[in-house]
C-alpha positions in Angstrom: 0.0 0.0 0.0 1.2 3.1 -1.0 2.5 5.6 2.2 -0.5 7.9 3.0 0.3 11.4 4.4 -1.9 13.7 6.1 -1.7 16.5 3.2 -0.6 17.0 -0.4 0.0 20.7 -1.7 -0.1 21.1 -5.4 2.1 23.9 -6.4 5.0 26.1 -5.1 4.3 29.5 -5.1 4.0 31.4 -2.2 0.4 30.3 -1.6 1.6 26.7 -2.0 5.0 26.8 0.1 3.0 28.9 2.9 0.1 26.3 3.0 2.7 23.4 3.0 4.9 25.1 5.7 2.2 25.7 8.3 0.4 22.4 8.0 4.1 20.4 8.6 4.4 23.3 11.4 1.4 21.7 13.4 2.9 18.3 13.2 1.6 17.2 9.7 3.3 15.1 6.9 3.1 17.1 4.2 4.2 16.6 0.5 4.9 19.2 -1.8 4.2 18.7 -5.5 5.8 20.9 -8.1 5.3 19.8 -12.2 8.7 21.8 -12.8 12.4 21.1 -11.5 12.2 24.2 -10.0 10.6 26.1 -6.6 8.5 29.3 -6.4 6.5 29.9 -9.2 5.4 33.6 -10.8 6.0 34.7 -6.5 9.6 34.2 -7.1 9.8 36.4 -9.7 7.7 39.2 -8.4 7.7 42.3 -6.5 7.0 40.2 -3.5 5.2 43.1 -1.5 2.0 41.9 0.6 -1.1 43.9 1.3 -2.0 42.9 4.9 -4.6 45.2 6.5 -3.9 45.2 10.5 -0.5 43.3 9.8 1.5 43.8 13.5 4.0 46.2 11.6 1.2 49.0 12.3 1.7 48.6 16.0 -1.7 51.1 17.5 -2.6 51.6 14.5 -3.7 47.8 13.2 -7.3 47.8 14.5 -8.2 51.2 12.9 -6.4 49.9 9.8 -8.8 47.3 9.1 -11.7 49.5 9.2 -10.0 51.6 6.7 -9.5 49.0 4.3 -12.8 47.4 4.6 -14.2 51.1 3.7 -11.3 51.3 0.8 -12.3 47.7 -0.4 -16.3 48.8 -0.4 -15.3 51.4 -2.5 -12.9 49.6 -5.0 -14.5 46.5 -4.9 -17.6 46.9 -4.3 -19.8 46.9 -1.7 -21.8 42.6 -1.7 -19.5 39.8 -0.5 -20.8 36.6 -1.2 -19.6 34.4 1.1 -18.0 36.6 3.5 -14.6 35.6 2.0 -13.6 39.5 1.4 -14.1 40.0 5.2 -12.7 36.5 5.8 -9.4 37.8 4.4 -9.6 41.0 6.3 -9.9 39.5 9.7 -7.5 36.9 9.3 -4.5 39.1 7.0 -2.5 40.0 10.3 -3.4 36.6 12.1 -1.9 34.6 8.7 1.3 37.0 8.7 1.7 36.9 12.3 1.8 32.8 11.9 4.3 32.7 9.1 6.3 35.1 11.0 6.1 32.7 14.2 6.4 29.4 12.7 8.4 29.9 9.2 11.3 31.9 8.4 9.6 34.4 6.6 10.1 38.0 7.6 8.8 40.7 6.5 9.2 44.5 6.7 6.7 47.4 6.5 7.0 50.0 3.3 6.5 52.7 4.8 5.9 55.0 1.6 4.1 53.2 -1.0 0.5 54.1 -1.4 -2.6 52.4 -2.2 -3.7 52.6 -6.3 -6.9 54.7 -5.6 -5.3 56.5 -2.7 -7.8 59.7 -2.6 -10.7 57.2 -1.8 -11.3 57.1 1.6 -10.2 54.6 4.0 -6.9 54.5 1.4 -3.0 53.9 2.4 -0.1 55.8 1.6 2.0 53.3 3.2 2.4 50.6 6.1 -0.4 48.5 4.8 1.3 46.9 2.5 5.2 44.5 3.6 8.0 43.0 1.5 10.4 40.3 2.4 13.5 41.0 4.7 16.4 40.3 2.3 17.3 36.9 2.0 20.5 35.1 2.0 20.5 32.5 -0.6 23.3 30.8 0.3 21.4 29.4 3.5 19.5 27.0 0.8 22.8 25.4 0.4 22.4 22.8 -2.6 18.6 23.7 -2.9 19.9 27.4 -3.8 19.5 25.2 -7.2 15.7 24.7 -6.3 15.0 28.0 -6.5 13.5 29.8 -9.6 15.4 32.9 -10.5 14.4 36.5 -10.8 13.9 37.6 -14.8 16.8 38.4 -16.6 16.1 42.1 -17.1 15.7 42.7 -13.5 18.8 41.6 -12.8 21.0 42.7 -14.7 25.6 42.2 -14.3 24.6 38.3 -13.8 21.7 37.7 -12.1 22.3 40.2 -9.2 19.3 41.4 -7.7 18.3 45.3 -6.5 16.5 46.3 -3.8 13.6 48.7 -4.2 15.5 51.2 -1.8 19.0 51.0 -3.9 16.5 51.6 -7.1 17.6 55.7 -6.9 20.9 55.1 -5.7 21.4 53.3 -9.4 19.9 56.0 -11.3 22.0 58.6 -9.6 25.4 56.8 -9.8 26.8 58.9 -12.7 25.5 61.8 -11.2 26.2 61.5 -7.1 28.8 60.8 -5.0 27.7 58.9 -2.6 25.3 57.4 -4.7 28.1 55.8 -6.8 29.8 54.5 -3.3 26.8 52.8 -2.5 26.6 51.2 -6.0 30.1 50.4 -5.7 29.4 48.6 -2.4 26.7 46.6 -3.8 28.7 45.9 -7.3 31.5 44.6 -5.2 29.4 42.5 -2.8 27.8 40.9 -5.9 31.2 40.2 -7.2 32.0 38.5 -4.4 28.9 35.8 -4.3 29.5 35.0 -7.7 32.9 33.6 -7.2 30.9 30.4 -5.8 27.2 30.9 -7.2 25.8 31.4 -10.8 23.9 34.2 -9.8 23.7 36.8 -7.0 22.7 35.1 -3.3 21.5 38.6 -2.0 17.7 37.7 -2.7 15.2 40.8 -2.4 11.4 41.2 -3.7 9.7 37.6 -4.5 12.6 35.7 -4.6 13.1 36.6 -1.1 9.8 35.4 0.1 10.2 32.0 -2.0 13.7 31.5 -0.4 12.7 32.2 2.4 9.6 29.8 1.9 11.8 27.2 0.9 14.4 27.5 3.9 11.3 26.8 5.8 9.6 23.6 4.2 14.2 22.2 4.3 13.6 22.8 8.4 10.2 21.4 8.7 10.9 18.3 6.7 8.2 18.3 4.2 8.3 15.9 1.2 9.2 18.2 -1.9 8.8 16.7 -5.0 10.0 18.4 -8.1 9.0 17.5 -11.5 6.0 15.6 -10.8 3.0 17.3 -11.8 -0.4 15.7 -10.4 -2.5 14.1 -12.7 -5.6 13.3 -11.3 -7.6 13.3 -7.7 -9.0 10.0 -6.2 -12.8 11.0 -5.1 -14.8 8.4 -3.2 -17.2 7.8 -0.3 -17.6 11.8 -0.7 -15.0 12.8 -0.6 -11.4 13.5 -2.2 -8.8 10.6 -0.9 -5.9 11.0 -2.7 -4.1 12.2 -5.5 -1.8 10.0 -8.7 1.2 11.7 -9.3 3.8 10.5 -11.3 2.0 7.2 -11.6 1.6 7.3 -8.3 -1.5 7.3 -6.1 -0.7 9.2 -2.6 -3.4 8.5 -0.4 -4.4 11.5 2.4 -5.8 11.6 5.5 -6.6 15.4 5.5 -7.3 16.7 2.7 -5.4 18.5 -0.5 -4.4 21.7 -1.4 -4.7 23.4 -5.1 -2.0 26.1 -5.2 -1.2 25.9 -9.1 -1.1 29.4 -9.9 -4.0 29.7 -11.9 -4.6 29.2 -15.9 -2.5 32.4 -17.2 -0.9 30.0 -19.9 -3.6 27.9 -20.8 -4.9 28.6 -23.7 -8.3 26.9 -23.5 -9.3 28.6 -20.4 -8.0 31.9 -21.5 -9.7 31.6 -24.8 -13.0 31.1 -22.2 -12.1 33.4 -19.3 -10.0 36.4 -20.5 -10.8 39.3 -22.8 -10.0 39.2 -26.0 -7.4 41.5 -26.9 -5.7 40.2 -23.4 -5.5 36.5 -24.9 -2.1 36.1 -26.4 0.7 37.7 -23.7 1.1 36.9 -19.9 4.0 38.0 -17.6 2.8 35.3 -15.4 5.1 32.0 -14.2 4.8 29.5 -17.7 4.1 26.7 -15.4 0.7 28.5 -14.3 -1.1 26.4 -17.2 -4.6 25.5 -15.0 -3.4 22.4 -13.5 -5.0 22.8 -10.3 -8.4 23.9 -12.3 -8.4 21.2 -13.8 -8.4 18.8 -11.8 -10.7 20.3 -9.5 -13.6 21.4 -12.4 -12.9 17.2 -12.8 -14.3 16.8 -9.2 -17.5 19.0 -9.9 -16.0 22.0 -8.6 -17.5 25.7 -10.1 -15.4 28.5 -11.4 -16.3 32.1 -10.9 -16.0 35.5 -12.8 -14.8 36.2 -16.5 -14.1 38.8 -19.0 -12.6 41.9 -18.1 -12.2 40.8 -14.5 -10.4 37.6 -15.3 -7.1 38.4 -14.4 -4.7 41.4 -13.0 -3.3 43.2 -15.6 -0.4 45.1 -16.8 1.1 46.2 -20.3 4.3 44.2 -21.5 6.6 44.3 -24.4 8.4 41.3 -26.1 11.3 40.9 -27.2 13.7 37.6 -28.6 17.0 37.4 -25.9 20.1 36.6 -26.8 19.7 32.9 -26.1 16.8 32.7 -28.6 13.9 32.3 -25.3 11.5 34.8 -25.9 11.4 37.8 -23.0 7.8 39.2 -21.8 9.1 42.1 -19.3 6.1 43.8 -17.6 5.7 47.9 -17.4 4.6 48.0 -13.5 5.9 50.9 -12.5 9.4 51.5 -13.4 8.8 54.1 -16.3 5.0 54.9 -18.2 4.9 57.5 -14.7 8.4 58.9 -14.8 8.9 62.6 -16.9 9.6 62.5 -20.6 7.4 59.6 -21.4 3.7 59.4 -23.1 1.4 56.7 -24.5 -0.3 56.7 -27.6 -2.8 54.2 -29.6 -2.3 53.5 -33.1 -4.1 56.6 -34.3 -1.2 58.6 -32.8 -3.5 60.4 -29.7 -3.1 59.5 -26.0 -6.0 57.1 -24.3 -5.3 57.2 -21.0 -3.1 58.8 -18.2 0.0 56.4 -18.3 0.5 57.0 -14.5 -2.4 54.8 -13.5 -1.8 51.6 -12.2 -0.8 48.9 -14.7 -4.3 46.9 -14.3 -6.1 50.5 -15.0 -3.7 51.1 -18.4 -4.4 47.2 -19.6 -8.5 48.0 -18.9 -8.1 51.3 -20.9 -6.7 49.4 -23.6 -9.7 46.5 -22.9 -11.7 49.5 -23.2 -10.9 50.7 -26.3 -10.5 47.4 -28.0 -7.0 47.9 -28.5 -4.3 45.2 -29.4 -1.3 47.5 -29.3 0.0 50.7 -28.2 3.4 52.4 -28.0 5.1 54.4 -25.2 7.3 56.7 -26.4 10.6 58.6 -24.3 13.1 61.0 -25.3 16.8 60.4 -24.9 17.0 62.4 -21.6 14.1 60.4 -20.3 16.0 57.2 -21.0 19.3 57.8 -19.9 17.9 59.3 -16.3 15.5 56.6 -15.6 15.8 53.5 -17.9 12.9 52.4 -20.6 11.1 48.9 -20.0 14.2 46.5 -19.6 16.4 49.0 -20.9 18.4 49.8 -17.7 19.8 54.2 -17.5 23.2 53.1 -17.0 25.4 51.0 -19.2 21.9 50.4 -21.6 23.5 49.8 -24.7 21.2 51.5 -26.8 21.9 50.5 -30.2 21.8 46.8 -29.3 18.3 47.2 -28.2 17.4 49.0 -31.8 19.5 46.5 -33.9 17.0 43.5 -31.9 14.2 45.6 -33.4 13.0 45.8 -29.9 13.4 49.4 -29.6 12.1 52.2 -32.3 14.5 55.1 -32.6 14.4 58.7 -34.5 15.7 62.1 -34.8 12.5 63.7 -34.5 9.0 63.2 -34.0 7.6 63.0 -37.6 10.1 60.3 -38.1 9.1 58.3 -35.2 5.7 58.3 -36.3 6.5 56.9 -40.0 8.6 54.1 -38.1 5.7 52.7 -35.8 3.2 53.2 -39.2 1.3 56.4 -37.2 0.3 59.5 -38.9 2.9 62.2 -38.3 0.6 65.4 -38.3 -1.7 62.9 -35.4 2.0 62.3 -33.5 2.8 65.7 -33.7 0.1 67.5 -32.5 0.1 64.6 -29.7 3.1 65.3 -28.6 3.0 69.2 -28.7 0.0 69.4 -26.6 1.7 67.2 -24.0 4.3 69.2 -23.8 2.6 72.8 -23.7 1.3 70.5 -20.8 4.6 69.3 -19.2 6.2 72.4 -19.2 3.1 73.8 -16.6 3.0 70.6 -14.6 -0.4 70.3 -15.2 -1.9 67.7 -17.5 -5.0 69.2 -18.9 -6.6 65.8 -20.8 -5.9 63.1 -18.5 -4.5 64.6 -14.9 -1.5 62.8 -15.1 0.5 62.9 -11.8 -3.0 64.3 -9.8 -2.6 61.8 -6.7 -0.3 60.2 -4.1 0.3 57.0 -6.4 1.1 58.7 -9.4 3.7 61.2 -8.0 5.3 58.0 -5.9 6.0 56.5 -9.4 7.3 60.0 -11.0 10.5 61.2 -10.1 10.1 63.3 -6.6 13.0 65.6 -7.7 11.6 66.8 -10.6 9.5 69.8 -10.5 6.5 71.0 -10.5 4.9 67.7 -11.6 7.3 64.6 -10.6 5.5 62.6 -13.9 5.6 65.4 -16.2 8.3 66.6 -18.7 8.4 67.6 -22.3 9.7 65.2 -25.0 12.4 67.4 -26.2 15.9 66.2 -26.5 16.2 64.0 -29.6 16.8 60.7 -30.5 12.9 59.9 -29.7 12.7 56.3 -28.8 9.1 53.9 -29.1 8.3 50.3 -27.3 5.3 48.6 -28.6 2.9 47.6 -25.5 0.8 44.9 -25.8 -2.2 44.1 -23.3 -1.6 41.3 -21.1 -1.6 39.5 -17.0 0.7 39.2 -14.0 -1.8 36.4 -13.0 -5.5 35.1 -13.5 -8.4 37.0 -11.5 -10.6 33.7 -12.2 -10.2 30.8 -10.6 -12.0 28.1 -8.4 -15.3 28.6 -6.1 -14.1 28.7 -2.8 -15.5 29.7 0.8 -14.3 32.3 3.4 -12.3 28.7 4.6 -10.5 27.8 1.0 -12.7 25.3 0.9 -13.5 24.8 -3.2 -17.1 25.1 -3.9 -19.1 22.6 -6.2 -21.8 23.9 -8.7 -24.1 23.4 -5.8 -22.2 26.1 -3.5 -21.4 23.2 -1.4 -17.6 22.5 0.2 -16.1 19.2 -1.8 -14.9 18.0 1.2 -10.9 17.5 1.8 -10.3 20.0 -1.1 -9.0 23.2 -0.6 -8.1 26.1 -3.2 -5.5 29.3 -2.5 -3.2 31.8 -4.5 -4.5 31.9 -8.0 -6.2 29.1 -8.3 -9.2 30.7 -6.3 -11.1 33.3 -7.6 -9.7 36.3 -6.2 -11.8 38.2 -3.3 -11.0 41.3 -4.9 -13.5 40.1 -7.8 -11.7 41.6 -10.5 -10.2 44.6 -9.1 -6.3 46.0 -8.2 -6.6 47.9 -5.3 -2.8 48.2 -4.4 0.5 46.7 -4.6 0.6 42.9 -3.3 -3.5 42.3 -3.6 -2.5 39.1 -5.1 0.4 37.9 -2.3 -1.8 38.9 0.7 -5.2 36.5 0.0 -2.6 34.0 -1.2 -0.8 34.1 2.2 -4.2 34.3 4.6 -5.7 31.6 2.3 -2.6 29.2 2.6 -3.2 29.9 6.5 -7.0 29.3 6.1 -6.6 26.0 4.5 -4.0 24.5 6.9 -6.9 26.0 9.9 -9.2 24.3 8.2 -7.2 20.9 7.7 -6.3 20.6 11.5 -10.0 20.6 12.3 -10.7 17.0 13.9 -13.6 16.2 11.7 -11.5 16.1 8.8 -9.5 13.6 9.5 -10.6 10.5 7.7 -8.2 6.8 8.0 -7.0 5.5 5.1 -8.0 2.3 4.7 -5.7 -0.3 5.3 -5.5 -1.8 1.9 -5.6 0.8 -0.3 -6.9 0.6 -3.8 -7.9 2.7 -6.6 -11.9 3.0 -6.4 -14.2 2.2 -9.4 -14.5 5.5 -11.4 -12.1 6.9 -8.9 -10.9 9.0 -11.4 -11.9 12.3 -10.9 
């Protein structure tokens, strides 16, 4: 008989590792499936920030903090929660962190300045709300350093070293400060250092950090990690699900089983289904996240909720072909559509929305609007001060970036607009009216650099408007933006317990869904930075709550055997 284990998580992102970490915390025996040889998923290459309303971090403040958000998420969201799992998440954020924090080696910190996307709506944050990982040393993992999935290549660039979201400004101002450049130098010659031994950078920051740190936990805590064995069906019977065949193997459980798959982003059934239609061919998501987990539950009877426009969370992304021939999807977030000297246009050559929204509110513009492309368009001041898309401001190597055909350069507008097949006179009038606009600070079409988010993103040295400045010092430079996800919005049924939902509304008992494999309880929405991270962490602690409860433990009979029709 095959060894039975009190709980098998399917997938390793953050939501996965969490739930997996927790549940072999309390004494469980845990095993960890992963379809890929390596650990962490689309969280180990993200921003790795987590929105946790009344996270410990706030100190006095964490009580009123949750009122506030519950207002902000009224607003955003919307008012009905079905299910109570929207409040389920608010009063169990804090509890879920404070549990990691106590029983994992993940530790977080509290960013003190970055604010909520809709920040003049009341009951909005400009900061503490949302945490990041404490940098991580990598070299901890010892051989499972290997295990780890990497950062993208653009954001780290001299061999994989990764950068901080505090040394960010030190970087841009190396050529240009003092002690800017000593701190670069610092971090150049640290880097240096770990890769004397290591292929890339050990200083992890941002998602790797929180998967490394994940992973340091699940080493301690003994759980069963199993890499390239995707899951290929659940074993349902007597009501219930029993097991799970993996890698031609049937592991029976005694608790239950957690989905943590990461959602459908690169299926291209369910996205043909789920998504919007000009959103269908690009995601910046993990490759791996290709609906496994929805899959097999859908198999089991279980229901999937919300479509369309609020499918998934989205931002704009080029493409590009690297080096090595693997094709690059690199995600405008936030490093330059809100910095000065920069300005969006659709294919008619006008602007369509103000590019220092969040990226999910430029993608929905674009929804909007029907569009399948747009371009963003810099001078060469812009560029050299503050980077374009992967393009970093120092050492960019601008020409090799233009030779690629990634990057449109020209002497002047009118030219720039024959390159990208726009009307010049269109371009031109465009780009004149911005920058009557820039050079008032005041952006008279769209408002562009009108709230606390915005003018985070812009550059807070530049005056009088940190996201405005005219497009005046030639070569003009053009990326083509296409619409796209970070991650799927869509997703499983599930209660305010993770508990996946059948068509019925009812619990499929010893099943559990979190991280993007549930629908989100933001239904569609982005109301700030690490929306996605926080339900995936509260949920992961939901689940393993939910698996301790006595009543679900079930024995696993003593000759085990594959029911009749057992295949789910």
């Amino acid at each position: 008989m095959p060894e039975a284990v009190d709980v098998v998580v399917i997938g390793s992102g953050a939501a996965g590792m969490a739930a997996a970490a927790l549940a072999a915390a309390e004494g469980l025996a845990v095993v960890l499936l992963e379809k890929t040889e390596a650990l962490g998923g689309t969280t180990a290459t993200s921003g790795g920030m987590v929105w946790a309303p009344g996270n410990a971090h706030l100190g006095a403040d964490a009580a009123k903090d949750v009122a506030a958000a519950r207002s902000y998420l009224d607003r955003v969201v919307g008012g009905d929660d079905p299910g109570g799992r929207r409040e389920s998440f608010l009063a169990h954020a804090a509890p879920a962190i404070a549990a990691l924090e106590a029983r994992t080696e993940l530790r977080f910190q509290p960013v003190a300045r970055y604010p909520d996307y809709y920040p003049d709506l009341p009951g909005a944050a400009l900061g503490g709300r949302v945490l990041e990982p404490v940098p991580f040393d990598g070299r901890l993992l010892g051989r499972h350093f290997a295990l780890l999935r990497a950062p993208i290549p653009e954001f780290t660039p001299f061999g994989g070293m990764m950068i901080a979201r505090a040394d960010l400004v030190h970087f841009r101002r190396a050529m240009r400060s003092l002690p800017a450049m000593a701190i670069v130098a610092r971090r150049l010659a640290r880097h240096a250092r770990e890769r004397l031994r290591h292929p890339r950078g050990t200083t992890l920051v941002l998602g790797n950090a929180l998967a490394g740190r994940l992973l340091l936990s699940l080493m301690q805590l003994n759980v069963d990690i199993r890499v390239g064995m995707g899951a290929t069906r659940l074993i349902f019977a007597e009501g219930r699900v029993r097991g799970v065949e993996a890698g031609g193997t049937v592991i029976p459980v005694r608790r239950g089983i957690v989905l943590a798959c990461g959602g459908f982003s690169h299926d291209p059934a369910l996205r043909e289904a789920l998504l919007a239609a000009p959103a269908r061919r690009f995601s910046a998501a993990f490759a791996g996240d290709s609906g496994d987990g929805i899959r097999l539950a859908r198999a089991a009877g279980a229901a999937i909720a919300a479509r369309g426009e609020g499918a998934a969370f989205w931002t704009p992304v080029s493409s590009f072909t690297r080096d090595d021939g693997s094709l690059a999807i690199f995600p405008h977030t936030v490093t330059d559509r809100a910095k000065p000297g920069t300005l969006a246009v659709d294919e008619g050559g006008r602007r369509f929305v103000n590019e220092a929204l969040s990226y999910h509110e430029f993608v929905r513009a674009m929804l909007r609007a029907k569009m399948a492309r747009a371009f963003l368009i810099c001078d060469h001041a812009s560029l050299r001060r503050y980077g374009f898309g992967p393009i970093a401001p120092i050492f960019s190597g601008i020409r090799r970036w233009i030779r690629r055909g990634y990057l449109v350069s020209a002497p002047d507008i009118a030219a720039l607009a024959r390159a990208l097949g726009l009307a010049p006179a269109a371009l031109g009038a465009t780009v004149s009216r911005f920058n009557e606009d820039a050079r008032r600070g005041e952006d008279r079409e769209f408002g562009r650099g009108g709230d606390a988010y915005q003018r985070h993103l812009g550059d807070p040295a530049h005056h009088p408007n940190p996201c405005l400045a005219p497009l005046a010092t030639p070569p003009f430079y053009a990326i083509t933006l296409y619409p796209a996800d970070l991650g799927t919005s869509a997703g499983l049924a599930t209660d305010a317990r993770a508990r996946v939902l059948d068509s019925a509304g009812a619990p499929i008992r010893g099943l559990y869904a979190c991280g993007n494999d549930m629908a989100s309880v933001m239904d569609g929405a982005y109301p700030g930075p690490g929306i996605t991270l926080g339900p995936a962490l509260t949920f992961a602690y939901l689940a393993c709550r939910a698996l301790l409860q006595e009543d679900n433990f079930f024995p696993v009979p003593s000759e085990w055997h594959l029911p009749q029709g057992g295949k789910c």
